[in-house]
C-alpha positions as CSV (number, residue, x, y, z in Angstrom):
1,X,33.8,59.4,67.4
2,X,31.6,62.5,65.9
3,X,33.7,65.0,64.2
4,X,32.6,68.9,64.7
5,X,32.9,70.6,61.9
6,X,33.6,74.6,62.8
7,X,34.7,77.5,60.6
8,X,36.2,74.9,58.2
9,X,38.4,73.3,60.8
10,X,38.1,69.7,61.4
11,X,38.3,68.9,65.2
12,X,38.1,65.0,66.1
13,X,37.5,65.6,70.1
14,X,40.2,63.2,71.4
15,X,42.2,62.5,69.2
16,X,44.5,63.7,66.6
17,X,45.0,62.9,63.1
18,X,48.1,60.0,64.1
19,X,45.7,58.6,67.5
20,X,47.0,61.2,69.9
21,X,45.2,63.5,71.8
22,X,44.5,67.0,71.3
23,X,44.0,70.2,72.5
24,X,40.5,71.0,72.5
25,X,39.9,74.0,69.7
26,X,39.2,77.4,70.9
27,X,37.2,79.9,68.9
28,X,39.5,82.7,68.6
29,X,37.4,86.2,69.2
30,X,38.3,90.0,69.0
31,X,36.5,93.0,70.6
32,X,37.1,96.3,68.8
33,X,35.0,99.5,70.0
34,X,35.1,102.9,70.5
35,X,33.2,103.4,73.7
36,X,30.8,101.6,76.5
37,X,28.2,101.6,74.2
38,X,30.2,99.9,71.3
39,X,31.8,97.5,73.3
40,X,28.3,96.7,74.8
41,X,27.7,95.8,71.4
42,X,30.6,93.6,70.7
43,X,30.3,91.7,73.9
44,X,26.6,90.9,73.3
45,X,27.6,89.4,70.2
46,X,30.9,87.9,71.8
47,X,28.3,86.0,74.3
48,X,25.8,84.8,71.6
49,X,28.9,83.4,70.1
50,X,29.5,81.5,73.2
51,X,26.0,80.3,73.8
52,X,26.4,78.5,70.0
53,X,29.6,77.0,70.9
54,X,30.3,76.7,74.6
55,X,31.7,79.6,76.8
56,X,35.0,76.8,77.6
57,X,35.6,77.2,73.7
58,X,35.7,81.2,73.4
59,X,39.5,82.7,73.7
60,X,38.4,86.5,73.9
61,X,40.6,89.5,73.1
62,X,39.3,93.4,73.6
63,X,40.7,96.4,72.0
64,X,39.3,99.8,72.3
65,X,40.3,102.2,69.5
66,X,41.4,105.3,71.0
67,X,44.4,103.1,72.9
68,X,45.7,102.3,69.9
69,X,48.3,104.9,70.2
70,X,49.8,103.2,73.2
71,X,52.8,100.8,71.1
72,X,52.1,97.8,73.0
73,X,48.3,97.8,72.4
74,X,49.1,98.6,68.4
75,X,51.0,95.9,68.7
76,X,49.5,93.3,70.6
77,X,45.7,94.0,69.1
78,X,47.4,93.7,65.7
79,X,48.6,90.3,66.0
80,X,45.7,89.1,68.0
81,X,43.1,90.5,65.3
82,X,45.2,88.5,62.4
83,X,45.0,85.2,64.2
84,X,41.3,85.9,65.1
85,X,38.5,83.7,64.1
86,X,36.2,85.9,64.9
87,X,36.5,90.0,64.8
88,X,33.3,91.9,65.8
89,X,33.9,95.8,65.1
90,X,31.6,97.6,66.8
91,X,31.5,101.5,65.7
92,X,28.9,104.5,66.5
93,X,28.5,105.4,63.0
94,X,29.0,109.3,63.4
95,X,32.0,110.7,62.5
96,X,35.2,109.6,60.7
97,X,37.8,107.1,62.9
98,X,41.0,108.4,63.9
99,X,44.1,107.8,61.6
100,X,45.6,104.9,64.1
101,X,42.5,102.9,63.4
102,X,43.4,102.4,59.4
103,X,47.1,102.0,59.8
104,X,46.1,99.4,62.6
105,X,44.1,97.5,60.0
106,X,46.2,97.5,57.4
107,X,48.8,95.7,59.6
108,X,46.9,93.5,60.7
109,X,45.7,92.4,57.3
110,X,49.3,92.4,56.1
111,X,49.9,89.9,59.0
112,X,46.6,87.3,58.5
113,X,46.9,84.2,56.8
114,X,44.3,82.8,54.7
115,X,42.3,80.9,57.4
116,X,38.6,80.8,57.9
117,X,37.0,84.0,59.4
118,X,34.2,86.3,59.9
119,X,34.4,90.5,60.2
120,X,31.0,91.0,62.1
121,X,30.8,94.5,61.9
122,X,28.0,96.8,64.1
123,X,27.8,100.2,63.4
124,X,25.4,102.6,64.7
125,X,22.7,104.7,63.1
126,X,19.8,107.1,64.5
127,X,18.2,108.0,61.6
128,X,18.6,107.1,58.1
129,X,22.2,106.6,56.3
130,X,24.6,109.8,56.6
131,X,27.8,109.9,54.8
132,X,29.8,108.6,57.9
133,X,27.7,105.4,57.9
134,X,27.9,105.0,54.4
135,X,31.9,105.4,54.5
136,X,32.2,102.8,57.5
137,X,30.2,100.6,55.4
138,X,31.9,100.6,52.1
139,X,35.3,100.2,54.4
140,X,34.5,97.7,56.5
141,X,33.4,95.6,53.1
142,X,36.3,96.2,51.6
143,X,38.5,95.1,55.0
144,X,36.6,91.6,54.9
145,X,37.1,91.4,51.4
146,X,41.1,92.1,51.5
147,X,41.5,89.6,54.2
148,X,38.9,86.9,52.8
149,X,36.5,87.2,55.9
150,X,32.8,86.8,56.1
151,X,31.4,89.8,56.5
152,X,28.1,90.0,58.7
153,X,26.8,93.3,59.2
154,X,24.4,94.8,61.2
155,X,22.9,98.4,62.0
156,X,22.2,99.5,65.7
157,X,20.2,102.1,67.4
158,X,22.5,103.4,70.0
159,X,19.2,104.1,72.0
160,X,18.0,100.3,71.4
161,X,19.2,97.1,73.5
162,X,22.5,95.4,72.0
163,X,21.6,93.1,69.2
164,X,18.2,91.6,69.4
165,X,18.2,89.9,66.2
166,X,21.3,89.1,65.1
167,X,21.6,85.6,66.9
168,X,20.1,83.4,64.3
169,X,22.7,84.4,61.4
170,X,25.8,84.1,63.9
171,X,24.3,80.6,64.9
172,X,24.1,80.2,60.6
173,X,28.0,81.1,60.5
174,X,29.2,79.1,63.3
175,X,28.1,76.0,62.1
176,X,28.8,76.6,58.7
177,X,31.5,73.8,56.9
């Protein structure tokens, strides 16, 4: 029987480490944005994801920022974003994130255990690197480093189509062991 070897887990499909069956693994994924534009980002990355290991496989949370306020979404993004396997963060770039956003992080971080994971982070730009972008940047490296995530990140033109080369390094990260 082949083994598959994804995001460090070992899955046998069929069996379980004492003969029994198992569940078949699903690729944990979380959508966080800001607007239609954003979220158009995270879910073109969302679908590459699924074209590299099979749409069946993809368990799919979204979470847009500015509902954060509402208790249950704090809540309930919060716990999904700490079991996530995957958490694409997709930001415009301009402009500093409202105050929910960082406490919402931090509790999620407080709340992740030490498993396998990517931060695949998409921020926005229009013409060189202002301030904002190079804020987001240094805080989004520092969020994948506190909760020991790859961190693949990647500029967009909010003007451009969503993503058109960042297939082959989320292929790369997929498969790696």
């Amino acid at each position: 029987m082949e083994t598959i070897t994804f995001l460090k887990r070992n899955v046998t499909p069929g069996a379980a480490a004492e003969g029994g069956p198992v569940d078949e693994y699903q690729l944990k994924v979380a959508l966080v944005f800001q607007d239609p534009r954003t979220r158009a980002e995270a879910q073109a990355v969302r679908d590459r994801l699924a074209a590299v290991v099979d749409e069946a496989s993809i368990h799919c949370t979204e979470w847009r920022i500015n509902e954060l306020l509402k208790p249950a979404v704090f809540r309930d993004g919060a716990a999904a974003l700490a079991d996530a396997d995957a958490i694409v963060i997709a930001l415009p770039g301009t402009g500093h994130l409202p105050a929910v956003f960082y406490l919402w992080v931090n509790l999620w971080l407080q709340q992740r255990q030490s498993a396998p994971g990517a931060l695949i982070a998409l921020v926005g730009v229009t013409s060189g690197q202002n301030l904002a972008f190079i804020e987001t940047r240094s805080y989004l490296h520092a969020v994948a480093s506190q909760g020991r995530l790859e961190l693949l990140f990647k500029r967009f033109d909010p003007a451009a189509e969503p993503l058109p080369d960042l297939g082959n390094r989320l292929r790369q990260w997929s498969q790696a062991a």
